[in-house]
Z-matrix of the N, CA and C atoms (Angstrom, degrees):
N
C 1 1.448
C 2 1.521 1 108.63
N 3 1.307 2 110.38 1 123.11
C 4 1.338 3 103.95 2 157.34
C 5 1.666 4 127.25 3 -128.72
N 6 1.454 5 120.38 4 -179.09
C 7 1.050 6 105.96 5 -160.94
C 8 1.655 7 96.05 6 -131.93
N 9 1.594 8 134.47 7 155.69
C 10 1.485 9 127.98 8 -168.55
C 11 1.718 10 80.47 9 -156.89
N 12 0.870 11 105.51 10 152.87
C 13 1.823 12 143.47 11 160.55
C 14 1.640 13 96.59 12 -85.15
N 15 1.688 14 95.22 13 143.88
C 16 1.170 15 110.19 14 -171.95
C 17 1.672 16 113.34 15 -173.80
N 18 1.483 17 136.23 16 98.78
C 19 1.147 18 160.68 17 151.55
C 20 1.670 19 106.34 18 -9.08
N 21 1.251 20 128.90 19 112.41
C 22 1.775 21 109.00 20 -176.70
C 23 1.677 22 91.13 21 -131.41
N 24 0.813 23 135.32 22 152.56
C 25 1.487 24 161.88 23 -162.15
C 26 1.501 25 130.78 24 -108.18
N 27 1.630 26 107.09 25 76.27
C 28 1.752 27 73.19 26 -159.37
C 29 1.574 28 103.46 27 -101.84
N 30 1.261 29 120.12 28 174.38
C 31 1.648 30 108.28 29 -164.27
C 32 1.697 31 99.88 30 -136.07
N 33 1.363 32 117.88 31 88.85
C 34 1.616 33 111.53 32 -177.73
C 35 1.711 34 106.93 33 -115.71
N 36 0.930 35 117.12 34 132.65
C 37 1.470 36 132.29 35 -151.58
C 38 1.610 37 118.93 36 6.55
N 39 1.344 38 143.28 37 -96.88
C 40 1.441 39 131.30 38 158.04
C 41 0.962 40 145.44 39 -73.67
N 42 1.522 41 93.79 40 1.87
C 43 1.755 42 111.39 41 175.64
C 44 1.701 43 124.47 42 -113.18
N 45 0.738 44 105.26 43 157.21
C 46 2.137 45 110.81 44 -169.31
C 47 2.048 46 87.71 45 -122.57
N 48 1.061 47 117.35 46 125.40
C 49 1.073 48 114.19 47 148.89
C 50 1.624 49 112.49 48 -101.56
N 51 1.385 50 120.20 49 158.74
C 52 1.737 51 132.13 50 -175.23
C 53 1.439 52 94.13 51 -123.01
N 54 1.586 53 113.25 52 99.32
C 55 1.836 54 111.54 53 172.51
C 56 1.146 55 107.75 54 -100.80
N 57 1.785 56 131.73 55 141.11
C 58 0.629 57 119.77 56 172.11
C 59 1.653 58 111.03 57 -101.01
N 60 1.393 59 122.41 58 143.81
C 61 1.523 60 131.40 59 -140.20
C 62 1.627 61 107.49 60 -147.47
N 63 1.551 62 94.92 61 154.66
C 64 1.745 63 83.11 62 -175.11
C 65 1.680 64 106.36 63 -124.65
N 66 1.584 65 143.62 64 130.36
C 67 1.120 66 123.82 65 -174.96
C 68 1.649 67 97.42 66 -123.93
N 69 1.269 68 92.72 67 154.75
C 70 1.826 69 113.73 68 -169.77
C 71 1.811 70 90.84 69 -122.80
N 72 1.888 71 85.08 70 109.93
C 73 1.332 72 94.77 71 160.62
C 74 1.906 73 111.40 72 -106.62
N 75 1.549 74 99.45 73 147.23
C 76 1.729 75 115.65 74 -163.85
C 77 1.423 76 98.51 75 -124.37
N 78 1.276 77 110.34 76 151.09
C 79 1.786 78 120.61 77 -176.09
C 80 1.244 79 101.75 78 -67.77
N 81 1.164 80 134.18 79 -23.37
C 82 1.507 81 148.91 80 -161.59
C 83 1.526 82 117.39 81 -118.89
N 84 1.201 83 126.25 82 149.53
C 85 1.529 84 113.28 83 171.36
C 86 2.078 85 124.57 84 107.70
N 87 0.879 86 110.56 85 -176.41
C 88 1.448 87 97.71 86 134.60
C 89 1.125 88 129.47 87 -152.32
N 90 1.594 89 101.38 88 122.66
C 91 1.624 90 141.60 89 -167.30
C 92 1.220 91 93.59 90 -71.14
N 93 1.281 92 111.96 91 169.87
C 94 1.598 93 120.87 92 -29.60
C 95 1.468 94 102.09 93 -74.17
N 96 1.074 95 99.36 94 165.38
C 97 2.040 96 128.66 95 -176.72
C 98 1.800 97 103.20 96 -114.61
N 99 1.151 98 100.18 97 141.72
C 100 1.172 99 116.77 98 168.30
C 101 1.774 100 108.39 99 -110.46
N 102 1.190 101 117.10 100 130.70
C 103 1.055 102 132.47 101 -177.91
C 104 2.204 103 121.10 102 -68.14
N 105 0.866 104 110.15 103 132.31
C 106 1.347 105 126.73 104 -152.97
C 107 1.601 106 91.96 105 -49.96
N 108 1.040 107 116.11 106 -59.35
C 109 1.694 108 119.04 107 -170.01
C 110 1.878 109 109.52 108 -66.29
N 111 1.567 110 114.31 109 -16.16
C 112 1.277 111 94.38 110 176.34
C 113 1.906 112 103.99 111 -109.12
N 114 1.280 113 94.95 112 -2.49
C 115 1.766 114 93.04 113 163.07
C 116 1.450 115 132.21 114 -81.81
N 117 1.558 116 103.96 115 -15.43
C 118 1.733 117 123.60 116 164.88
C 119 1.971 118 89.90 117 -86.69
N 120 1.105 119 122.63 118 -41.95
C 121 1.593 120 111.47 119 178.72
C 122 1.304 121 111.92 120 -56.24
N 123 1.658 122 137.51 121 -52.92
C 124 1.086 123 123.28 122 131.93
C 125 1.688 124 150.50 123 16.58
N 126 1.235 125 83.42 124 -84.58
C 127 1.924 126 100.97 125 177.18
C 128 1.318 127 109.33 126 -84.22
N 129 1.442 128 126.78 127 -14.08
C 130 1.210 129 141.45 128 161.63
C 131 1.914 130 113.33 129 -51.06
N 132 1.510 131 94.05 130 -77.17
C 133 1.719 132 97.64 131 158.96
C 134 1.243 133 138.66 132 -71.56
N 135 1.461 134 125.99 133 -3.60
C 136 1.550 135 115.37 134 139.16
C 137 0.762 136 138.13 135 -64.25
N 138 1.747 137 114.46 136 -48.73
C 139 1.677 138 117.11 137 155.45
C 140 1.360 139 121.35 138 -35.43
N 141 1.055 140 116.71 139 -43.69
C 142 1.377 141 130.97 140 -170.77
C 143 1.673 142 101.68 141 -60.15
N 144 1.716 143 112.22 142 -56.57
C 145 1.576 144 115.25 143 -156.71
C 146 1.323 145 104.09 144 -73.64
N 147 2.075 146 119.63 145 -36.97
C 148 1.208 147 127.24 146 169.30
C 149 1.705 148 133.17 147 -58.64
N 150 1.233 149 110.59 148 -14.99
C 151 1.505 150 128.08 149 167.71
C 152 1.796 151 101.77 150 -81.94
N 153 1.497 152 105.96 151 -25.22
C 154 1.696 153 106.16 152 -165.17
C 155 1.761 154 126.73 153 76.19
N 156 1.453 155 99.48 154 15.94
C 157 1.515 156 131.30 155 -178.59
C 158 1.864 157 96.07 156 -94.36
N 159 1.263 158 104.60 157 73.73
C 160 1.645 159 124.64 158 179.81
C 161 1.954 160 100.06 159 -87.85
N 162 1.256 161 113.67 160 -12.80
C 163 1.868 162 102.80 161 178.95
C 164 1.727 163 94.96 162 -78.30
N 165 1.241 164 104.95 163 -34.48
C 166 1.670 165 109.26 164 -164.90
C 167 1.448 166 114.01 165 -69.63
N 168 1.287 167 107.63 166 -56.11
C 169 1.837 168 140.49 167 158.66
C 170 1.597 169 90.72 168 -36.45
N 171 1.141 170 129.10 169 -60.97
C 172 1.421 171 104.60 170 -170.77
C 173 1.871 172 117.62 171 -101.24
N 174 1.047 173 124.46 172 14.33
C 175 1.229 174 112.11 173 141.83
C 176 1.853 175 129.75 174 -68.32
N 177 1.540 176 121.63 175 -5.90
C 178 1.478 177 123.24 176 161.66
C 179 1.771 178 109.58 177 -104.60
N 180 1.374 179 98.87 178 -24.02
C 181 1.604 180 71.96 179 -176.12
C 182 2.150 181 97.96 180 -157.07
N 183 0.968 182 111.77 181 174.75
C 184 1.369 183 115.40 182 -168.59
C 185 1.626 184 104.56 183 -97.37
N 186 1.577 185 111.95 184 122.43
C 187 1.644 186 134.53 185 -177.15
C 188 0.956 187 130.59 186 -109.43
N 189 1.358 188 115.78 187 121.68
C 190 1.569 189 139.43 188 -170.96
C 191 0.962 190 116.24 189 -97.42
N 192 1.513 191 125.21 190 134.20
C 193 1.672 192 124.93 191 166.08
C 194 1.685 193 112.54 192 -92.25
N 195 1.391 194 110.91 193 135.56
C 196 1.154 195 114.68 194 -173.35
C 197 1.526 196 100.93 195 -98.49
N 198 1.223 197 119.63 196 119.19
C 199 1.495 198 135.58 197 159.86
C 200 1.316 199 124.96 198 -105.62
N 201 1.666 200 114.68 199 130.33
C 202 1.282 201 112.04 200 -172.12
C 203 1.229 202 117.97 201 -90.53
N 204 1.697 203 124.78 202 157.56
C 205 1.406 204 123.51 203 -158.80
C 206 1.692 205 100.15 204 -101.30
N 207 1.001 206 107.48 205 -39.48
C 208 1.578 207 109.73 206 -177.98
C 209 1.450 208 100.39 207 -132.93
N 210 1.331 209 107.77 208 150.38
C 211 1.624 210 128.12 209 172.07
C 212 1.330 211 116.37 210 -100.95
């Protein structure tokens, strides 16, 4: 088993959160796995971005506003 760091992206209406996340790849299975406590960290900051509660959203991970370039 090993374990790697890994950047995941999540994208809920004008905002991008950047989590940083850990996945465990296994000889067996299908790898990689994300670990239980950062997949509730996860669903934690969508809830968060989908309520529009961005102070909360960014105490786990760092938030971007998406602005569009052309209409």
């Amino acid at each position: 088993m090993k374990k790697r760091q890994h950047t995941k992206l999540l994208h809920e209406g004008q905002y991008v959160a950047e989590v940083d996340i850990e996945l465990i790849d296994m000889d067996k299975g299908w790898s990689p796995y994300l670990s239980l406590d950062d997949a509730y960290k996860l669903d934690d900051i969508r809830d968060a971005l989908r309520r529009g509660d961005v102070k909360s959203a960014s105490r786990l991970a760092r938030i971007f506003t998406l602005t569009p370039v052309t209409l």
